[in-house]
N, C-alpha and C positions, 0 to 999 in steps of 0.2 A: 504493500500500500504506500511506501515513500513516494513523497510528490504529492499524492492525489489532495485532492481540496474536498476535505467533509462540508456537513452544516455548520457545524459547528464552529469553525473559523470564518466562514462565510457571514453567516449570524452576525456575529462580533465586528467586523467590518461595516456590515450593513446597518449597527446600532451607530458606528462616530458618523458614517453618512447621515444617518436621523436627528443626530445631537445637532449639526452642524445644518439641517432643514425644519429643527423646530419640533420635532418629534420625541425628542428624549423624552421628556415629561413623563409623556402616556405612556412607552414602557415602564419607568424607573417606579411611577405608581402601580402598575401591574406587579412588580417584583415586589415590593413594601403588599402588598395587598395579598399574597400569596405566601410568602412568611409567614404573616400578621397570622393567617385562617389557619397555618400549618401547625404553627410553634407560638399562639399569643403574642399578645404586645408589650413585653416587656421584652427591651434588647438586650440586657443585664443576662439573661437567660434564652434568648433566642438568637442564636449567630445567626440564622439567617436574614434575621430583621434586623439587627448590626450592621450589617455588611450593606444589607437595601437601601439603608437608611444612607448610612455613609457615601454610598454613589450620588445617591440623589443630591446629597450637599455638595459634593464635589462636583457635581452639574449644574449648582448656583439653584437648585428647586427651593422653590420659598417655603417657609419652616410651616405656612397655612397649608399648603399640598400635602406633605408629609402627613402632616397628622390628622391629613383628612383620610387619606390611604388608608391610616395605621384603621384607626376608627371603621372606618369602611369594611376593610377585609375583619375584624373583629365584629362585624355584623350591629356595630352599636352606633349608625346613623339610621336616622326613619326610610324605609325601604329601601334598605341596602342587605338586607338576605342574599347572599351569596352561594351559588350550591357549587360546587366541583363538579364538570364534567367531560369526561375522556372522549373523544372520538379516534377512530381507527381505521385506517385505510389506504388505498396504495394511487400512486401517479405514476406517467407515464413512464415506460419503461421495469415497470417493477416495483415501482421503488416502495418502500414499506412508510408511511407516513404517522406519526401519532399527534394530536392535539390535543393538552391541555386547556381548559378553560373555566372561569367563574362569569357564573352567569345569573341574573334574577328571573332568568325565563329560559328554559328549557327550550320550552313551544317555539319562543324564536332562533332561538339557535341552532336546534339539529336543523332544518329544513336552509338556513343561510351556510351551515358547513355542508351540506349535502350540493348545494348550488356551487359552492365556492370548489367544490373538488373536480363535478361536472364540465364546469367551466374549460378548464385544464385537463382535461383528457382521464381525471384521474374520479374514482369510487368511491365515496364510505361501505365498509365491510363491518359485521358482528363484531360486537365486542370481543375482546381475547384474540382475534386472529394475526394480530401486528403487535400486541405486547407483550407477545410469549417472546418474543425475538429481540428482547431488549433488557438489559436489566440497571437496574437503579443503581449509578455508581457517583462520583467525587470526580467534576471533567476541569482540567486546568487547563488552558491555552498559552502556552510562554513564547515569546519574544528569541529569536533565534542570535539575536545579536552579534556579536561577534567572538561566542564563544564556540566551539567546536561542539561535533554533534555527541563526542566522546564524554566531553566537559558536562555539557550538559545530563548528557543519560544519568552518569554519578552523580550528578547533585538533584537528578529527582529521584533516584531508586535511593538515596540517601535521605534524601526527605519523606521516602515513603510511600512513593507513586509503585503503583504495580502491572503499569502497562506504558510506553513511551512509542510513539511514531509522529513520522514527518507528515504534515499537511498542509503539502504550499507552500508558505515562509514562513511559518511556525511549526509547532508541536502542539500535539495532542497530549496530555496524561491523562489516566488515570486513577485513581483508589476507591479505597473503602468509602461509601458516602460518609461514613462517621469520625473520619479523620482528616476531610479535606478543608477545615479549616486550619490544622495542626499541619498539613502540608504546606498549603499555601504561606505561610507565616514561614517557615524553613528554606521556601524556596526565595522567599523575600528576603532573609534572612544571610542567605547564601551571594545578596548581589542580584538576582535574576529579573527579569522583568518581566511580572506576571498579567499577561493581557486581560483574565476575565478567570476566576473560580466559579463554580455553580455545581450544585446536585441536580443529575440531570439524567434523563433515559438513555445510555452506549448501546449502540448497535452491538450484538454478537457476531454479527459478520455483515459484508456491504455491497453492494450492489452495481458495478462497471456501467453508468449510461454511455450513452450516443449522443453526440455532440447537440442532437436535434432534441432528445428524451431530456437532456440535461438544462437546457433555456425553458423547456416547457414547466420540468420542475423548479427549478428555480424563481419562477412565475407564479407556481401554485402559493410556494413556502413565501415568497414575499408576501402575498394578499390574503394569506394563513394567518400572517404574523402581522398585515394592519387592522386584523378585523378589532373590535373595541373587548369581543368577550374572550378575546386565544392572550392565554398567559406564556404557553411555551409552545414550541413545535418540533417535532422530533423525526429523523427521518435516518434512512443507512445507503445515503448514495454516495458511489466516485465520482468525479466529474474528468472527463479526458482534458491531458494536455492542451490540447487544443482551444479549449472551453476559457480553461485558468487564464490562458494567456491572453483570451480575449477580455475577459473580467480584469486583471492586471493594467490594460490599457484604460481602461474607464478613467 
């Protein structure tokens, strides 16, 4: 898989394009809202809402947003009932797709994810059938910098990463979901420049598109990731050389 460009680096590129159009906001509230409902609102005891919290400052979100978020995903604004729900299914070429989402309506949501997959060539499928193929791990994105690929490996399997590969101009890690806070802090710790930590669905293995399979997915996952109720989006494609170099010129 060295070289190939997951979502998961993609993603993260396509958050500094949003910062920089305006759009941070509504994620960074997304992640603080999804924390908040996971693990409470107290940061003291919730990394995940720590760490939410903390982006959003560093994004300049004004301290009224935050804590309308925080509030929100702890269900304690008037109609702000939030249910958790997964949709599951594939786009073109294969590709196995998962969505994440909080929503105060059901009713609207499956039938505008069912539209939104349509759209793009690609299916909602039964629940279970795309998230047997993934499991809940601790995903770090680091900065390739100018240290060797050697350099690197040792100071995340020393930090405690238990999967390391190349994706594009960074890396992917892996660990425990339960200690990727305790990585990340080591590999920061170490010098390294950590582009993005998050608990998040890994592919168990990944999916080679076609340069044509690969724009159309990438289409799906972007207008996945602007709907207002998709928290996360999870997917297990490669994208050909070809592809990357085209996205690189952008």
């Amino acid at each position: 898989m060295a070289g190939h460009s997951h979502w998961a680096g993609i993603k993260h590129k396509k958050a500094k394009e949003d910062a920089k159009r305006g759009k941070a906001f509504s994620r960074l509230a997304k992640a603080i809202m999804t924390a908040t409902r996971h693990g409470g609102k107290d940061p003291d005891t919730n990394l995940d809402l720590k760490y939410a919290v903390e982006a959003a400052k560093a994004a300049n979100m004004p301290k009224d947003n935050i804590e309308r978020a925080v509030l929100k995903g702890a269900g304690e604004l008037e109609g702000s009932q939030l249910e958790a729900v997964r949709f599951e299914g594939y786009g073109p070429g294969g590709a196995a797709v998962m969505v994440d989402t909080l929503t105060d309506n059901r009713n609207r949501t499956t039938p505008h994810m069912r539209k939104i997959f349509g759209d793009h060539g690609g299916q909602l499928a039964a629940g279970g059938s795309v998230s047997w193929s993934f499991d809940t791990k601790g995903q770090i994105l680091l900065a390739a910098g100018e240290r060797s690929e050697e350099e690197l490996f040792d100071a995340a399997i020393e930090a405690g990463a238990d999967d390391f590969q190349r994706a594009g101009d960074d890396y992917e890690l892996s660990c425990d979901a339960r200690s990727l806070h305790a990585v990340r802090d080591a590999l920061l710790e170490a010098g390294l420049e950590v582009e993005s930590a998050e608990v998040t669905m890994v592919p168990q293995s990944y999916v080679d598109l076609s340069v044509d399979d690969g724009r159309k997915v990438l289409k799906l996952m972007e207008d996945l990731e602007d709907d207002e109720d998709v928290t996360a989006v999870h997917s297990n494609f490669n994208l050909p050389d070809e592809l990357i170099a085209e996205l690189e010129a952008e």
